[in-house]
N, C-alpha and C positions, 0 to 999 in steps of 0.2 A: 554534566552528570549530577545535577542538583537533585534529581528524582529518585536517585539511589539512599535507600535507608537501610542502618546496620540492623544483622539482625543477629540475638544470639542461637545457635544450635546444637543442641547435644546428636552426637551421633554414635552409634555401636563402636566399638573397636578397628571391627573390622571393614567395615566404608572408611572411619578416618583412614585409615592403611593405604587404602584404595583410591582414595582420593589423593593425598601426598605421592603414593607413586607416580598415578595418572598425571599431575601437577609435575614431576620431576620427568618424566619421558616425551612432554609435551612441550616442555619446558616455559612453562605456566604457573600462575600461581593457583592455590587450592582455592581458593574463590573463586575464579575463573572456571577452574572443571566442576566448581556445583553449578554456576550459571550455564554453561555449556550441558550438563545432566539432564537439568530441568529444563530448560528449554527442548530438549533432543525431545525429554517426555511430553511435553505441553504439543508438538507437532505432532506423535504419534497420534497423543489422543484427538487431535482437531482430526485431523483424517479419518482417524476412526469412525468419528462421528457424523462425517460427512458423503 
C-alpha cells in the first residue's frame, strides 16, 4: 500500500456527520467510506461516459 498518500481535507459539517455515521454503521473507518464514496462516483461517471 505504498501508493497511498495522505491527504488533508476540509469538509462541511454536515458530510463529516455523514461520513462518521456511514463509518460507525459499516463498521468502517472514515477513510474507508471516503474511498468507497469516491470510487462509487469515479464508476458512475466511467459509465456515464461510456
Amino acid at each position: 500500500m505504498s501508493d497511498r498518500k495522505p491527504m488533508q481535507l476540509r469538509l462541511p459539517a454536515e458530510l463529516k456527520a455523514w461520513i462518521e455515521a456511514e463509518a460507525k454503521k459499516n463498521g468502517s473507518s472514515q477513510n474507508s467510506e471516503v474511498i468507497r464514496a469516491v470510487r462509487d462516483r469515479m464508476e458512475r461517471a466511467e459509465t456515464q461516459s461510456n
